[in-house]
C-alpha positions as CSV (number, residue, x, y, z in Angstrom):
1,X,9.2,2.5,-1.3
2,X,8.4,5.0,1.0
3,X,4.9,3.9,2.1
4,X,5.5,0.3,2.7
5,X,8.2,1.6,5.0
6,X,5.3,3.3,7.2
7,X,3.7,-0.4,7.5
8,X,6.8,-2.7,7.8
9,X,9.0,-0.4,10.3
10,X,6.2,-1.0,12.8
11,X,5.2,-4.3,12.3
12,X,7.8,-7.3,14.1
13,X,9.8,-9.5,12.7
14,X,7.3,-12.7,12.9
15,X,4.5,-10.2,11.3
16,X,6.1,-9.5,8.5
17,X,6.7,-13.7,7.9
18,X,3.6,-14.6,8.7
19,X,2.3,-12.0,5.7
20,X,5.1,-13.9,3.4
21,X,3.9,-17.0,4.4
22,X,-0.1,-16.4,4.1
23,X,0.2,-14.2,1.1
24,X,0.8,-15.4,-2.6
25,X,3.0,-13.5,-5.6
26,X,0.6,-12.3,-7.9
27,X,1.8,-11.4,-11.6
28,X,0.4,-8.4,-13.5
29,X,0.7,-8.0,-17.5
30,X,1.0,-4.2,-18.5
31,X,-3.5,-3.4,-18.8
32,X,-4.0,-5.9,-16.0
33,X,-6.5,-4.7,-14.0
34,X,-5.7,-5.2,-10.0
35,X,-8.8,-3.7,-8.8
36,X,-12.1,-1.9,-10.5
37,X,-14.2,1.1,-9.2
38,X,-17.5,-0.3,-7.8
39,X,-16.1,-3.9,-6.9
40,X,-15.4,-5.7,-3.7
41,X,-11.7,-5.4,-2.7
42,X,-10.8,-8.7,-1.1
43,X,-7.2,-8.4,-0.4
44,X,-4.2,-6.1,0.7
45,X,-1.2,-5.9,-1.3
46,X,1.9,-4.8,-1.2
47,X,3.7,-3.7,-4.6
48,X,7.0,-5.2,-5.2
49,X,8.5,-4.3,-8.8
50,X,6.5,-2.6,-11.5
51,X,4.0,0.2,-11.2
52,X,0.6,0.5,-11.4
53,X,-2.3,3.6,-12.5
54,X,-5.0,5.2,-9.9
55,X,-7.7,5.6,-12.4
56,X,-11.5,7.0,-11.8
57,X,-14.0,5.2,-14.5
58,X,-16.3,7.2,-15.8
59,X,-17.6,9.4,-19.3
60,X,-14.2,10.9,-18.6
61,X,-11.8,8.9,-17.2
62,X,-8.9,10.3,-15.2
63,X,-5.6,9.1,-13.6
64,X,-5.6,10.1,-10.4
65,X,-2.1,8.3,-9.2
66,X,0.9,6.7,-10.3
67,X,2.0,4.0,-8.0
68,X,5.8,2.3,-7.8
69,X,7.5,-0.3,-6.1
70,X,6.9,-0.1,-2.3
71,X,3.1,1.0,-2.3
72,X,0.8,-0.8,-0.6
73,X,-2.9,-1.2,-2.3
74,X,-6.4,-2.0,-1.2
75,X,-5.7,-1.4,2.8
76,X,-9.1,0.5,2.9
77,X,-10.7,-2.5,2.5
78,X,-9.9,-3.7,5.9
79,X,-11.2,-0.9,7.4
80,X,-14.3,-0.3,5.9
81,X,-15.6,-3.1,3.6
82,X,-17.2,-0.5,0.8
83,X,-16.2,-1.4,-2.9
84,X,-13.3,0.5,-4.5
85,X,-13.3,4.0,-4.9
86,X,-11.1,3.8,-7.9
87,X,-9.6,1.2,-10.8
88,X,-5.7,0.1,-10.3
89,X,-4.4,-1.0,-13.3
90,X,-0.7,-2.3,-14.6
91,X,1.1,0.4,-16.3
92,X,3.9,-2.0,-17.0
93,X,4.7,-5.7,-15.2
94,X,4.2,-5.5,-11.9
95,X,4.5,-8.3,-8.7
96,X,2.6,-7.9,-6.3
97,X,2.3,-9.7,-2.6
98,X,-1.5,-10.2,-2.0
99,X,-2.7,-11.4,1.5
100,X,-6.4,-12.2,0.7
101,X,-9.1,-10.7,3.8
102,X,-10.3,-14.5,4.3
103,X,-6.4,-15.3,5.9
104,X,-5.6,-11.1,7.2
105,X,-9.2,-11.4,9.2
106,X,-9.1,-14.4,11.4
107,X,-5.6,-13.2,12.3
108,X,-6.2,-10.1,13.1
109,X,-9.1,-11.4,15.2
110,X,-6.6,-13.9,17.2
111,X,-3.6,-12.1,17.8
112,X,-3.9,-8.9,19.5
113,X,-0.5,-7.8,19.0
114,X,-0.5,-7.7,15.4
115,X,-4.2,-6.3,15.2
116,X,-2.8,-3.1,17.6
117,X,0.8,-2.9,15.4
118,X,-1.4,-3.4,11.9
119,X,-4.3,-0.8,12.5
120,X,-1.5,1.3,14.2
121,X,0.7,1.5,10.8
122,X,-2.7,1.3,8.4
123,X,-3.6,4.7,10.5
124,X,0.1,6.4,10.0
125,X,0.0,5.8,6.4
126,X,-3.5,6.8,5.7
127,X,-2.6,10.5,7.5
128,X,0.4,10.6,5.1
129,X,-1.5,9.9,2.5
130,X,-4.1,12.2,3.2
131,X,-1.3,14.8,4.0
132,X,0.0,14.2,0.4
133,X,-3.9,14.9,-1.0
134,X,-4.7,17.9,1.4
135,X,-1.0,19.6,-0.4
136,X,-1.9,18.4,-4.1
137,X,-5.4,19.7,-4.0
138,X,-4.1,22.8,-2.2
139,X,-1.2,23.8,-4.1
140,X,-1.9,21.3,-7.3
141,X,1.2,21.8,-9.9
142,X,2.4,24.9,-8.3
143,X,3.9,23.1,-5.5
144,X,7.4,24.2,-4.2
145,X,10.3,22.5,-3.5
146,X,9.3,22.8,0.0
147,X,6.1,21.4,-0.5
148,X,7.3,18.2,-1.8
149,X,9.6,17.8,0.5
150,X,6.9,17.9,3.3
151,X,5.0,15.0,1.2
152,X,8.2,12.8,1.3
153,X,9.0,13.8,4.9
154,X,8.7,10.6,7.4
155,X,7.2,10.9,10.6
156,X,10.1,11.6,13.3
157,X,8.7,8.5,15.2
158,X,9.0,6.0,12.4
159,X,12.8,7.3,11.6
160,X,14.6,4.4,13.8
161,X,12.5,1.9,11.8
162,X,13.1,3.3,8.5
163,X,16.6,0.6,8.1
164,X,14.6,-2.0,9.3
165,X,11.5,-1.2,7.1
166,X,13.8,-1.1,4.0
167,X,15.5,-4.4,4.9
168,X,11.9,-6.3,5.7
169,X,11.1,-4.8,2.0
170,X,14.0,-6.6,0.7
171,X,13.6,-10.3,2.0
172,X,9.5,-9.7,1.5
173,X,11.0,-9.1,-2.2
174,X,13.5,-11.9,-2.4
175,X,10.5,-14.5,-0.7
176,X,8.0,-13.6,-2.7
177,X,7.2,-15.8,-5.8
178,X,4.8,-16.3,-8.4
């Protein structure tokens, strides 16, 4: 759940209902396919239950990530509008909450406040996540204990969130429906 935490301990309180309230539940079978390498991503979701496969399609395809409950999906998209670099699919049932570009843009274009605190937690996750890539690539399956731990590590400046992140996760969770 760790990532979402990133995205929902510095969003507000009326953000994280008006993603409830603009987004839909979306239901995946295990083989689903959420997104596919080469296509338009039109959304942002936000795993709830289930986990899904980071997949490259090609003569050889390859699994690149596993991702469970808490992981948000496609948040590239809103910062550059190229198709997906890679194939999510359902490695088991999944729910998802997916806030569709059509609603995310005009409200990011209108309120200021949740454009600054949006971009702001899209840009701490994405160094995390490239922090987690730069280690696996460096170390691959030799990492340490040490190294892992520095993956998982949350940024000092997000700590006094984390509570609140986990209990935004929870009612996003119990809200969400299908």
């Amino acid at each position: 759940m760790r990532k979402s935490l990133i995205i929902l301990g510095i969003l507000d309180d009326g953000d994280l209902e008006w993603l409830i309230e603009n987004g839909s539940g979306r239901q995946l079978q295990e083989g689903d396919v959420l997104l596919r390498q080469g296509h338009k991503v039109e959304a942002m979701y936000f795993l709830l239950d289930g986990s899904l496969s980071v997949e490259l399609e090609s003569p050889k395809a390859k699994r690149l990530a596993e991702l469970e409950s808490g992981e948000v999906i496609g948040e590239i998209s809103l910062l550059d509008s190229r198709n997906a670099t890679a194939s999510v699919r359902a490695l088991d049932e999944a729910l998802l909450l997916e806030i569709r570009h059509e609603k995310l843009k005009p409200k990011l274009e209108a309120d200021l406040g949740f454009q600054a605190r949006l971009y702001r937690s899209l840009g701490m996750f994405l160094a995390q996540r490239m922090r987690s890539t730069i280690l696996t690539l460096s170390y691959g399956d030799d990492r340490s204990e040490e190294d892992e731990e520095e993956i998982d590590e949350i940024e000092p400046q997000l700590l006094d969130g984390v509570e609140r992140a986990a209990k935004r996760f929870e009612l996003m969770v119990s809200k969400v429906k299908v």
